[in-house]
C-alpha positions, 0 to 999 in steps of 0.5 A: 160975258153978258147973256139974254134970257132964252127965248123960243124959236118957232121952226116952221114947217116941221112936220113936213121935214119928219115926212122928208126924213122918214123919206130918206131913211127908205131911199139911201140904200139905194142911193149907196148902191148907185155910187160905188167907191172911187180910188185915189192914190196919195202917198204912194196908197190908193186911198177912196172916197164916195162922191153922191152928186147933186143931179142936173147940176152940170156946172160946179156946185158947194160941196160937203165933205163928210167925215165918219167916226171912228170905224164907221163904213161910208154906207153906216153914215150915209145911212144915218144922215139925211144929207144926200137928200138935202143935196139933191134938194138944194143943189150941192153935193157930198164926198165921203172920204175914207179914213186909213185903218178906220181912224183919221190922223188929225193931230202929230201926236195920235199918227196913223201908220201907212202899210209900207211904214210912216205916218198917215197925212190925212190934211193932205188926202183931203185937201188934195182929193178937194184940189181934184175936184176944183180942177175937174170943175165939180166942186165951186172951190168958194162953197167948200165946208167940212162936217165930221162926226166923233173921230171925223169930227176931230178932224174937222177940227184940224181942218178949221185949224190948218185949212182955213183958207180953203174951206168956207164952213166947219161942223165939228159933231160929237166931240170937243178938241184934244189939247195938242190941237189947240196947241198947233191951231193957228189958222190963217183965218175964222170961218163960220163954225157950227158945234153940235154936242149931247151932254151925256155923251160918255164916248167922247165925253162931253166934260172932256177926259184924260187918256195915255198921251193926251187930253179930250177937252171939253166941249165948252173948253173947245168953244172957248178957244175959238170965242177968244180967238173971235173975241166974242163978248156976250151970247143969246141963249134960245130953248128950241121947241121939241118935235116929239112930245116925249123927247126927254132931250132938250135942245138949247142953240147958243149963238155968240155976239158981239164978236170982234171977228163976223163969222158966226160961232154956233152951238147946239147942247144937247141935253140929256142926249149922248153920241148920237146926231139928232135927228127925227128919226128914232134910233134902234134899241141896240144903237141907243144901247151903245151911244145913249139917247139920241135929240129928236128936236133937230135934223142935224143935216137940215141945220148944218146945210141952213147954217153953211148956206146962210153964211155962205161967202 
C-alpha cells in the first residue's frame, strides 16, 4: 500500500480543552451521585445501566454507549473519562451499561455464565437496552455509537461485527480482536470506525498474544481485517503535536484512503504509552504502575465524539 510522508497537524484551542478537562476531573463525582443505577430485567436476570442525560434536550438526542473494561465500576470509568462533560456540552447523552460478573460475553467461545446457568447474551442486553430507549423517545435511533475500553472494547468489537445496522460509529479502546471474532465477523455493513491503542501496552498486548482457548491478535492484525473488508489502498500518516512538553509518548493518527467502502477507518498508535486512554490529565503513580504510561497528547472523548459527530449519517 502506498503511504505520504507525515505531516503536522496543528489542533486548536488546546489549552483551553486542558482547562475543560482538569474541570471535569472535579465535577464527575458529582455527577455520578446525581444518577443512581437503573435496572433492567433480560434473560429472566435484572441487568443495570447508568444513563447521564444531556440536560434541556427534551427531544431525542445521539447516544454513547460506553463499555467498561474488565472489572471496572460504572463510577471508575465515568471517572477517568471526560465524556459526560462532552455530553452535556454538545447535546447527546451516554449509557453505561453493566457487564455480568464484571466481563462482557462478546464472543461463543469465552461465555459468561447466567446465576441460574447458561450463557450471558450480552449483543442482546445491549441492543434491547438501546431498543427501550428508541422506544421511550430518548435516544435518536440514527445517531447510536459504541465505545468500549480493554474487555468493553472486545465487545464493541462484536458490535461493529453483529450490530452493524443498528449503530452509526464504533470505537474499540485498548485492545485488538480475538481470532474467533474474526471468524463469526460478517457485519451487514461498515461503519465509521475509530482505533485507539499504546504500543507497550502488555495487558492486551498490542503485538497480540496466546491464551488457553484462544488467540488476541494483534492490533495492526485487527486494522487489517477491517481495511480489507473497505478495500482501502493507501494511508496518511500524521505525527500530532504533544500537549505537554515532557510527554515521552508520541501520538501517530493513520486515516486509510482510497478505500472502496466511504466509512472512514481511523487509528491513534500510541507509542510508548500502554492500557491506559490518553488524556490530559496525568495518572496516579499507582494506576501507571499497573497499566504503564499513559499519552497526554489527546482527550480521548474529545476526539472520539469529533470523530462520531463528524461522520455522522
Amino acid at each position: 500500500m502506498g503511504k505520504t510522508s507525515p505531516q503536522p497537524r496543528v489542533k486548536p484551542s488546546l489549552g483551553g480543552l486542558a482547562l475543560f478537562a482538569l474541570v471535569v476531573l472535579f465535577a464527575t463525582n458529582a455527577l455520578g451521585q446525581a444518577e443512581g443505577q437503573t435496572a433492567f430485567a433480560y434473560q429472566g436476570v435484572d441487568r443495570h445501566y447508568v444513563l447521564h442525560k444531556a440536560p434541556d434536550h427534551p427531544d431525542p438526542v445521539p447516544l454513547v454507549i460506553a463499555l467498561h473494561g474488565l472489572n471496572e465500576p460504572v463510577a471508575d470509568m465515568r471517572q477517568s473519562w471526560t465524556m459526560d462533560a462532552v455530553a452535556d456540552r454538545e447535546g447527546f447523552d451516554v449509557i453505561y451499561p453493566e457487564a455480568l460478573a464484571g466481563r462482557w460475553a462478546y464472543v461463543d467461545s469465552r461465555p459468561v455464565t447466567l446465576p441460574g446457568g447458561g450463557s450471558v447474551d450480552d449483543l442482546g442486553f445491549i441492543t434491547a437496552l438501546l431498543d427501550k430507549l428508541i422506544a421511550d423517545r430518548v435516544v435518536d435511533a440514527a445517531h447510536v455509537y459504541v465505545a468500549g475500553s480493554s474487555n468493553g472494547g472486545l465487545m464493541a468489537w462484536t458490535m461493529a461485527c453483529a450490530a452493524a445496522d443498528r449503530i452509526a460509529g464504533v470505537a474499540p479502546l485498548i485492545t485488538g480482536m480475538i481470532e474467533r471474532q474474526i471468524e463469526q465477523c460478517h457485519p451487514k455493513r461498515l461503519v465509521p470506525l475509530i482505533v485507539i491503542a499504546g504500543t507497550d501496552d502488555w495487558i492486551q498486548a498490542y503485538d497480540g498474544a496466546m491464551a488457553p482457548g484462544f488467540r488476541l491478535l494483534s492490533v495492526p492484525e485487527s486494522l487489517e481485517f477491517w481495511r480489507r473488508l473497505r478495500g482501502c489502498g493507501t494511508w496518511d500518516v500524521t505525527e500530532l503535536p504533544p500537549h505537554e512538553p515532557t510527554d515521552p509518548t508520541l501520538a501517530v493518527l493513520v486515516k486509510w484512503t482510497t478505500c472502496k467502502d466511504p466509512s472512514p477507518q481511523r487509528f491513534y498508535r500510541i507509542e510508548g504509552a500502554g492500557h491506559s486512554l490518553p488524556s490530559f490529565a496525568a495518572l496516579s503513580d499507582r494506576e501507571e504502575r499497573r497499566h504503564g504510561g499513559r499519552s497526554q497528547t489527546i482527550e480521548t472523548a474529545e476526539e472520539l465524539w469529533s470523530f462520531f459527530h463528524g461522520s455522522a449519517p
